[in-house]
N, C-alpha and C positions, 0 to 999 in steps of 0.2 A: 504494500500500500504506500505510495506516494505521500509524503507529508510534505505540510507548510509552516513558516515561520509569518506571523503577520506584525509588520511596524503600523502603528498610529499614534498621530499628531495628538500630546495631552495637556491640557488645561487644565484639568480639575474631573472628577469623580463624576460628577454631575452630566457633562460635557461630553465623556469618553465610555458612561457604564453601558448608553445602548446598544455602541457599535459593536463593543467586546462582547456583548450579550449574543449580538448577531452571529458573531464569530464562532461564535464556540458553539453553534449549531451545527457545524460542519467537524465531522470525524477526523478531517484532512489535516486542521491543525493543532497542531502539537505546541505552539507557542506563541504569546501575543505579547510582546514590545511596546510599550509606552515611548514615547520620544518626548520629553520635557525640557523645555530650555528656564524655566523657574528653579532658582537652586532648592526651595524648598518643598519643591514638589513628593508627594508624598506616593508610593507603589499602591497599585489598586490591588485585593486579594487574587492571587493565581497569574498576575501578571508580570513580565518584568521591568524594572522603569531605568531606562540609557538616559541622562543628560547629556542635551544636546547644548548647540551654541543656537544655530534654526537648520530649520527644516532641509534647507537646501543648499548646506555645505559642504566641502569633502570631509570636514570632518567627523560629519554624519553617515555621509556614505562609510565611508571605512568602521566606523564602529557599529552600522548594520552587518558589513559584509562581518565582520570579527565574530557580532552575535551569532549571525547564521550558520545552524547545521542541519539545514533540512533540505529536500527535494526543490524548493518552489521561496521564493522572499515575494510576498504580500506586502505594497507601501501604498498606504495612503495617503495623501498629501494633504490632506482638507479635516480644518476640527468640527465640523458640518458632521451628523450622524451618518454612517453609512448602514445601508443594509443592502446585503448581498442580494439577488433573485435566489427566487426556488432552486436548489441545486446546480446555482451559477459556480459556486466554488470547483465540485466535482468537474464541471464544464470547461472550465477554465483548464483543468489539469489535462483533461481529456484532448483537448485542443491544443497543449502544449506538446503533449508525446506526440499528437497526431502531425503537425508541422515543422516540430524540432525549432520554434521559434525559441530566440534569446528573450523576448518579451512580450507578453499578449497586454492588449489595450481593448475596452468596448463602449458602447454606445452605453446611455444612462438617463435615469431621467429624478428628478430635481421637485423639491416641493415645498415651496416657499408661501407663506399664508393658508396652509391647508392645499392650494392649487399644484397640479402633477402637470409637468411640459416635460418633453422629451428635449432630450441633450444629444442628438448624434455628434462624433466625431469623424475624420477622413481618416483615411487611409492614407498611411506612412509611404515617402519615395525615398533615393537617394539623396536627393535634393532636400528632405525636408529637415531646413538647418534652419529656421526658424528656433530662438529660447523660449520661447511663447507657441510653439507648436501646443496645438490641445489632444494632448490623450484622454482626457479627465483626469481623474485622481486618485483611480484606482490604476496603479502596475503592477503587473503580475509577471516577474523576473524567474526564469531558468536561473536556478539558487548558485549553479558553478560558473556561469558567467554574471552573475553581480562579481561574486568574489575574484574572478577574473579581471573585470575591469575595474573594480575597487583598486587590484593590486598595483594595477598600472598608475593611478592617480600619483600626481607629484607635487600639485600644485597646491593649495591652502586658501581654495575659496570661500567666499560666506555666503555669497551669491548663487554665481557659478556649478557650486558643485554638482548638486543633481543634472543639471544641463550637460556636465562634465561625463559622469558617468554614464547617461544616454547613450550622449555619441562615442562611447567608447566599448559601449554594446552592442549597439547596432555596428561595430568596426567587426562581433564575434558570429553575429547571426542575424535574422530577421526578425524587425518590429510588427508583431501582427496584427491588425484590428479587426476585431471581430465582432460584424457591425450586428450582432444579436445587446439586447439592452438588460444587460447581468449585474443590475444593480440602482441603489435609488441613494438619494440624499436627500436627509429634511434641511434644509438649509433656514437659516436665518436670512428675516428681508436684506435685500443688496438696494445702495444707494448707486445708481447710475448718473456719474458724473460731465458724462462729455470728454473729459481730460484721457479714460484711459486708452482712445484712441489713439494719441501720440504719447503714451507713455514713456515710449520707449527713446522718446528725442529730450523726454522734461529733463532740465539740468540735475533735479534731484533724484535721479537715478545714473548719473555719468558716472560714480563708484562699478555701480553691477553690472551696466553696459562695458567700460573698460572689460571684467573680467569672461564676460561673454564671447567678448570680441577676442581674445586669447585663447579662451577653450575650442571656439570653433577658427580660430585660425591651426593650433596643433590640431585639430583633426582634418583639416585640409591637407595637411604637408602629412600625415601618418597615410590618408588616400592618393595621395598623389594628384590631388586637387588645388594645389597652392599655387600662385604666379609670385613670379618675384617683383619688384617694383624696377622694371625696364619694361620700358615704353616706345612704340613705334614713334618715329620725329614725321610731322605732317608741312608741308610745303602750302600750305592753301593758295596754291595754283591751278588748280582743275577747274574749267569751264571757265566761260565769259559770260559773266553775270550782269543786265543791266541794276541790280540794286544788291547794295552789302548786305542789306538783311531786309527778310520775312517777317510779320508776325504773320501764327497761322492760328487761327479762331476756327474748330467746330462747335457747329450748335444747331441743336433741333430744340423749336419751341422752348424759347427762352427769353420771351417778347421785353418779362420783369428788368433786365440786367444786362441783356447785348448792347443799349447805347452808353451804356457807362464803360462796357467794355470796349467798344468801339473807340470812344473820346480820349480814352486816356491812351489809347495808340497814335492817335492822330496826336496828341498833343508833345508826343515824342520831342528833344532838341538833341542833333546828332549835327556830325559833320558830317555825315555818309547819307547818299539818297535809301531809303527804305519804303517798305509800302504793306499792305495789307490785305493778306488772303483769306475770305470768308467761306468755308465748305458750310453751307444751310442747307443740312440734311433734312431735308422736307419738310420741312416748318409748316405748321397750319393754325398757329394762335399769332399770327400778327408778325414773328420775326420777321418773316423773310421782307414784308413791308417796313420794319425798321431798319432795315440793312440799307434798303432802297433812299431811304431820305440819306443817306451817308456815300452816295454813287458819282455825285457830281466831283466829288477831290480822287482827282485821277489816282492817286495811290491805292484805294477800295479795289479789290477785286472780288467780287461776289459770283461764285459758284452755287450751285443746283446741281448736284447729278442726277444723271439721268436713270443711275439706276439705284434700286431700294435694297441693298446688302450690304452697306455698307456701317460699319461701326464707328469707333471714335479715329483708330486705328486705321481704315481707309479711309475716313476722312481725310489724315494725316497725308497720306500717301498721294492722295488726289493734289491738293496744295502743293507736293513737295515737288511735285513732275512736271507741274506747271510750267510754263515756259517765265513767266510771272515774281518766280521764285528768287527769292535771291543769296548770295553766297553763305547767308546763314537763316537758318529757320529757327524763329523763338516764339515759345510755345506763351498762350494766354487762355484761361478757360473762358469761357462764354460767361458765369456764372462771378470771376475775378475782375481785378482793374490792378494795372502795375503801380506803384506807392509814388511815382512822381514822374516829372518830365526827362529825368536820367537813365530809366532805369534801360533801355534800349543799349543805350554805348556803355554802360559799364558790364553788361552779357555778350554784348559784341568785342571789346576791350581785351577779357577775358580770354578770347581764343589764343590773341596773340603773343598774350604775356606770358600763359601757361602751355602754349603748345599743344593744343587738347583739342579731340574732336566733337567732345561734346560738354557744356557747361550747366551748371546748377548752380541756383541762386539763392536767394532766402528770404521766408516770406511770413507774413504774420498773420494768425487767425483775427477773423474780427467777424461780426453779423451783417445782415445785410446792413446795416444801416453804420458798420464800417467803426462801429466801436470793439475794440479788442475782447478777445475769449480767451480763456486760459486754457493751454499755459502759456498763451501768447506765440513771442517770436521762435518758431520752430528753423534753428539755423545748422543741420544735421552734421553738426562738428565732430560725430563719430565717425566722419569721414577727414581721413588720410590718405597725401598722397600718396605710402608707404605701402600702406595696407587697407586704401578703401575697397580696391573691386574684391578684395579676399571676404572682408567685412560685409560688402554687400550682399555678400549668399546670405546671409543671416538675418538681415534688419528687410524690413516688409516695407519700403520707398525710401529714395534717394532725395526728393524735395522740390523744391518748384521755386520759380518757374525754369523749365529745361530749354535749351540751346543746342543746336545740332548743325554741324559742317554740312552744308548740303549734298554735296557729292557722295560723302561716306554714305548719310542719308539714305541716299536716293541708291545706292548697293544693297544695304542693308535689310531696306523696307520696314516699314513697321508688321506690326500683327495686324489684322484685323479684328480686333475684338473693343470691348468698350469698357474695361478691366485690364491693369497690370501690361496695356501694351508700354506705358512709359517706361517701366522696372526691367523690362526688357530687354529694350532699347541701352536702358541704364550698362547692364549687365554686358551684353553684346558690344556696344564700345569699348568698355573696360577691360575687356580678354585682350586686347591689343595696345587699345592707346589710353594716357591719361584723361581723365576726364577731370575739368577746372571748377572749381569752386570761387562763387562770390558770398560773402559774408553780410557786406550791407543789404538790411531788409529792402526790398525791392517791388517786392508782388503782396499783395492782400488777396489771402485767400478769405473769403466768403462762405461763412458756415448757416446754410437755411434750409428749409423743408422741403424744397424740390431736389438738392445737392444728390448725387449718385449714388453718395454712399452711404444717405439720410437713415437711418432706423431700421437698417435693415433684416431681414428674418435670419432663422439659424440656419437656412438651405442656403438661403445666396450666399449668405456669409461663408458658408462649408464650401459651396461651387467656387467663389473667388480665391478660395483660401489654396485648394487643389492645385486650383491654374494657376496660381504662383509660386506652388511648388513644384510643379512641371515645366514651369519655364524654368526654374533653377537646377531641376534635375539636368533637364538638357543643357543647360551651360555647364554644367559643374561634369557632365559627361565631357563635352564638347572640350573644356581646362584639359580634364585627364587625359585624352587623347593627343592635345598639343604637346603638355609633358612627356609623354613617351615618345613623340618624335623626336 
């Protein structure tokens, strides 16, 4: 018979006695671990109690893997009650011998005010180096590879750690999700604050970011996924451009916020001729007739395709092959406005100084009405020239507004999709050449209720989540394969 050891997160008695109650409904295990970071925390009857420093250090992993002498290491990560499914545990086992998985992860569902929503997760790639990848909070670790990759751990994060040991298990076998729903949490109400969508940029997390960006850099160079920081040298001599630069505006129905977007393009002061290409993706609330009052200043070039398949990402493509175009294409949402009359030459400026074929700027959340949200100026300074495209398999966007050589551009192609073709794009540059960063705030992104990425449900969010781990997979393939050349 296959035994388990099971770790959970403990507060207090109170807190921890249902889940352990859960537990030990199941024959399978043979030991349940308290993880306490309170020195005075006190051992529940029949359990045993490790202090911890938190949850997710290496120096918790290692004094799991030290605990562990069983078949299977059970961690929970969440002080939220857990209760297993009906002979979810047995299942879990049964599915591990059956796949020889390093780790099994499943779908869950959540029940917060008495109300039960399902919680699915995706399914793990190579690519998915995401530290905020969701398994939930149940994993369910092959006991000789935790200990395997505990042993490996060298570094002494507080953060890091668990993210550490992950991808150091999926370096022994496969992460497997198994989208059957083997488990519930009562959770306590959650404050949904807006902010933890750029968590990951807020300065008061650059501590855990730093050690993030380490861990999944050693796992890069352990896969053979790592580029060094040499960089192709770009000539920006290709084609005979009549304008230095582009802005490219897609927009379908978006009647609210296209002439603001428009104005502050026009209001551009450059030494260099530039002008402005509108793809109006089929508008039928009034855009397209705002575009139109904006036709007489010969710089407007307003497009209609003719054909209806096109996403953000052919839009993109359509602008860029224009004849129209010019030596640099910079990007402006439909929905933004750039932060003043500079912001054109100092993303154009940029190419020349950093040798880059494509540029990132920095931009700050505000509402429509263009007062700031927090956490404010989002200026993604986890990006290095050293080790940003390494960095950027990991973090879920590079920042706005983006800047693109047109030629390389126009090789490249974007996706056609209306999701993650920017990150792409991001990624794709950076396998070869530097990509430039500007630091002064520049573009005002616009957070309101039509925005794309507004409230969205747990499927789109799981769908968009996928296809950006698929696009990393493929690059992070497409790295590995240059490396061995």
């Amino acid at each position: 018979m296959k035994t388990i050891n099971c770790f959970v997160p403990y507060a207090d008695a109170a807190q921890v006695q249902a889940t352990v109650n859960a537990l030990r409904q199941s024959e399978l295990v043979t030991k349940i671990f308290l993880l306490a970071t309170a020195e005075d925390a006190q051992p529940l009857e029949g359990c045993e109690l490790i202090h911890i420093d938190a949850i997710t250090s290496s120096a918790t992993m290692k004094k799991i893997a030290a605990a562990a002498d069983a078949d299977f290491v059970l961690l929970y990560t969440k002080y939220d009650t857990l209760v297993p499914g009906y002979f979810a545990i047995e299942r879990l086992v049964r599915l591990a011998g059956d796949s020889r998985a390093a780790m099994l992860y499943a779908d869950s569902y959540s029940v917060v005010d008495g109300k039960k929503s399902n919680c699915p997760v995706i399914d793990y790639q190579f690519g998915s180096l995401r530290d905020d990848f969701n398994f939930g909070n149940l994993l369910f670790f092959c006991g000789c590879c935790f200990k395997k990759a505990a042993e490996g751990i060298t570094a002494n994060y507080t953060a890091a750690g668990l993210y550490d040991l992950r991808l150091r298990v999926s370096r022994l076998g496969d992460l497997v999700h198994v989208n059957e729903y083997l488990y519930t949490e009562i959770a306590a109400p959650k404050k949904e604050d807006g902010e933890s969508h750029f968590s990951y940029v807020d300065p008061r997390n650059r501590g855990a970011q730093i050690e993030m960006e380490q861990a999944c850099t050693d796992h890069l160079k352990a896969i053979g996924g790592y580029l060094e920081p040499k960089f192709d040298k770009i000539e920006f001599d290709k084609g005979d451009f009549e304008y230095e630069a582009s802005v490219i505006i897609p927009v379908r129905n978006r009647v609210r916020t296209i002439r603001d977007a428009i104005r502050s393009v026009l209001s551009q002061k450059t030494d260099f001729p530039f002008n402005l290409i509108i793809i109006d993706n089929l508008s039928t609330d009034g855009t397209s007739e705002a575009i139109e009052e904006f036709t007489s200043d010969e710089r407007v070039v307003h497009i209609i395709p003719e054909r209806d398949d096109l996403g953000i990402g052919g839009c993109w493509n359509m602008g860029v092959h224009h004849p129209k175009c010019g030596k640099f294409a910079v990007q402006l949402d439909s929905d933004d406005i750039y932060k003043d009359e500079n912001t054109l030459a100092k993303m154009v400026a940029a190419f020349y100084e950093q040798n880059c074929g494509m540029v990132v700027g920095t931009y700050m959340l505000t509402d429509i009405n263009l007062q700031m949200l927090p956490p404010g100026v989002i200026d993604h300074k986890e990006w290095t020239p050293e080790n940003g495209r390494n960095n950027a398999l990991r973090i879920n966007g590079l920042g706005a507004p983006r800047a693109f050589y047109t030629p390389m551009l126009r090789e490249i192609k974007v996706p056609n999709t209306s999701y993650g073709e920017d990150y792409a794009l991001g990624l794709a540059f950076s396998r070869h050449n530097q990509i430039g960063r500007v630091y002064d705030v520049v573009y005002l992104c616009r957070r309101w209720e039509d925005n794309s990425d507004h409230a969205l449900d747990i499927v789109k969010t799981n769908n968009n989540n996928l296809y950006k781990d698929r696009i990393r997979t493929w690059e992070l393939q497409a790295r590995v394969a240059l490396n061995k050349k």
